[in-house]
N, C-alpha and C positions, 0 to 999 in steps of 0.2 A: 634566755634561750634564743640560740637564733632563728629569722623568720623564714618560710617559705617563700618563693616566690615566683613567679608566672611569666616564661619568657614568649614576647609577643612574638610571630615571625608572619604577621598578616601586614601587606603593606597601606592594605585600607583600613586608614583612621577608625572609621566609625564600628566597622567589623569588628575591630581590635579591642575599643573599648569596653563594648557589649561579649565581646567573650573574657575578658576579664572580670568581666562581673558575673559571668555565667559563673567560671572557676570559681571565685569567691565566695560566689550564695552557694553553691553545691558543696562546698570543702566548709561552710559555715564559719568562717573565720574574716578577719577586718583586714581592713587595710596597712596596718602595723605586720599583722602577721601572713597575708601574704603582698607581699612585694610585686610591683610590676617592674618587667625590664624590658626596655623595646628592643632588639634586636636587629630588627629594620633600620634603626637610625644610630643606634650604638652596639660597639664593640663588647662580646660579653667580657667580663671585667679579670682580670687574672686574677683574683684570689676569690672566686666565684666559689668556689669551694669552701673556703673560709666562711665568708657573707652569708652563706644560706644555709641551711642542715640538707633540705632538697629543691626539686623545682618540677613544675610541671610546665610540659611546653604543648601551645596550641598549634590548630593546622594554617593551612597555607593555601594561597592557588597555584604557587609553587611543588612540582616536583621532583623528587629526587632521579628519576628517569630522564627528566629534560635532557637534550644533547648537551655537552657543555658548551657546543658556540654558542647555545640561545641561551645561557643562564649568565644574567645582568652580574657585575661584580657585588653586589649586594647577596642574593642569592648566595652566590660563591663563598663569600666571608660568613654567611649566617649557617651556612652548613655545615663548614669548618668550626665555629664555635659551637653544634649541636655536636660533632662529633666528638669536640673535647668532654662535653658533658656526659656524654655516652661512655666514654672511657674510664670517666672518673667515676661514672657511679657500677659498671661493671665492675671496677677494684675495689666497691662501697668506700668510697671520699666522700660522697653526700649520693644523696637519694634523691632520683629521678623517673617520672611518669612522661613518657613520650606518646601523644594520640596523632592520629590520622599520618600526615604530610611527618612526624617527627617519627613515626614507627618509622618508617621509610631509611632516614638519617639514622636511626639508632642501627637498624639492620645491618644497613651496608658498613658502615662503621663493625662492626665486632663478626661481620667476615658472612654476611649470611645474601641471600641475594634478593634484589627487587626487580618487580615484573611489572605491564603494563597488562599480564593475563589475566589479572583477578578483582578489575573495576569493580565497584558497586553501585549502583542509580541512588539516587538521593531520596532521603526518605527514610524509614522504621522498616528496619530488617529483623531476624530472628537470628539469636545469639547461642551456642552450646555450650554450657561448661566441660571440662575432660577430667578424667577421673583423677588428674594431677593437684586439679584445680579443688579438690576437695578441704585440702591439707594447706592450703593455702594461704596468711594473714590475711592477705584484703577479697580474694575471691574467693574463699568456704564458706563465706554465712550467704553468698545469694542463691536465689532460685537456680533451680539444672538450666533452665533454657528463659530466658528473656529478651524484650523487644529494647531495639539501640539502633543509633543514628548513625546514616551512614553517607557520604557524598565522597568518590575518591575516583581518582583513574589510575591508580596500581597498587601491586598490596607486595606482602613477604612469599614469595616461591619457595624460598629454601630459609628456615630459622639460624640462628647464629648458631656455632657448634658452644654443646652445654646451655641451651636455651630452655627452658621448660613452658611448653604450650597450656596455654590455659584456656581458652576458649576458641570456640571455630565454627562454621556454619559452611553447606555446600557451594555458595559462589566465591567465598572469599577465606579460603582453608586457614586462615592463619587471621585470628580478630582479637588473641592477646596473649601475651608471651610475658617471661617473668628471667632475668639474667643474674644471677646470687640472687643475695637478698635485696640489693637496692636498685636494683633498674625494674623498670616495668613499663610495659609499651600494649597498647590499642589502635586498635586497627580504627574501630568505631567513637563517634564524641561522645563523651562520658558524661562533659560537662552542659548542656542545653538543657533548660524546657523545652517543651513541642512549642511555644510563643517566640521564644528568644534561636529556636533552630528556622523558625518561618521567615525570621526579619534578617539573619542571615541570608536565605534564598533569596530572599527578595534584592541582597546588595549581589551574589554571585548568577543573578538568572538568566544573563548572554554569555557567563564563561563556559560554557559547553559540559556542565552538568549533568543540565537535562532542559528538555525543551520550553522554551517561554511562556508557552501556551500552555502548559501544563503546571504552570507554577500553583493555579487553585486544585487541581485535584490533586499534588503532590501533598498542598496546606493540610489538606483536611485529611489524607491518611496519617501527618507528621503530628496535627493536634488531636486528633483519636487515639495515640499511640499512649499504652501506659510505660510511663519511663521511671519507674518504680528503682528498678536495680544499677544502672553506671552510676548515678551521682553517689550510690555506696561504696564504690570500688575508690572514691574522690573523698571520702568521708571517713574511709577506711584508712587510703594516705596521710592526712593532714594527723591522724591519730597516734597511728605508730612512727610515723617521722618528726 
């Protein structure tokens, strides 16, 4: 069978590795099965399709709103190869989970739009599922409403046309969407502990997040938080794909 695998699009090393292993413990699967591919420093591959059954792609301090003068040609090229991804698995070629910074890329890709209106502060937010979401593979077995991770400065204003909403909350109307059967996009990270979401903050706590000074009382609502239900939406994926 072939393997899953986890396209990095963080350009800090260390960030990148540690959400790698977040994906991994959460989806319970190895190293054989799911594959890393850095993005950041490689082309994704043309027969990416072939190579994987699906893929899950992590966030970024990259956004897709940036002007395009200020987006590095890296940027450039790594959103052109999410969008391919985005295309292929809209037409189900392989099966793709896009979170935070890739919802972003999957939206604008399949025609729907993104805003700088519907930031979230970092930190465990409250999640709704929607009555679509009942009927769902990977979102009908969890709770109506659960706590998820959130650090972003834009989200989906308008969903793709034939997008099906699956969960949502009032700051950030749009926190997961479902495109046929094989795309599927999160607003919020799926993939953390409240431990492994802290050491992240800790590497992004001058990029304009949230305040510096705030990084301890931000900690302690992030390790309080019970994060019982995204890593099943991750566990859910690795299953049926």
């Amino acid at each position: 069978m072939r393997p899953l695998a986890y396209l990095c699009v963080r350009p800090q090393r260390g960030a990148a590795a540690a959400e790698y292993e977040s994906f991994r413990s959460a989806m319970r699967l190895d190293e054989e099965s799911l594959q890393r591919w850095d993005l950041v420093t490689d082309p994704l591959p043309a027969d990416a399709a072939q190579r994987w059954r699906g893929v899950v792609v992590g966030g970024s301090p990259f956004n897709v709103t940036d002007p395009e003068s200020t987006k590095t040609d890296v940027q450039r090229r790594l959103e052109a190869d999410l969008s391919r991804i985005a295309a292929a698995a809209a037409s189900g070629e392989l099966a793709a989970l896009f979170t935070c910074y890739g919802i972003g890329v999957a939206t604008r890709t399949l025609g729907g739009e993104v805003t700088r209106a519907y930031p979230e502060d970092t930190g465990p937010t409250s999640v709704t599922l929607t009555t679509d979401a009942g009927s769902d593979p990977l979102f009908g077995g969890l709770a109506d409403t659960f706590a998820a991770l959130t650090a972003h400065k834009e989200g989906t204003g308008r969903l793709p046309e034939g997008a099906v909403l699956l969960a949502t909350n009032d700051t950030c109307p749009v926190q997961a969407y479902r495109v046929g059967d094989h795309l599927y996009a999160t607003q919020f990270h799926p993939e953390p502990t409240g431990r492994a979401f802290t050491e992240r903050m800790a590497v992004y706590r001058d990029d304009g997040y949230f305040a510096a000074s705030d990084y301890d009382a931000i900690a302690g609502r992030v390790l309080a938080a019970s994060l019982t239900e995204p890593a099943r939406i991750l566990r859910g994926f690795a299953q049926t794909f």
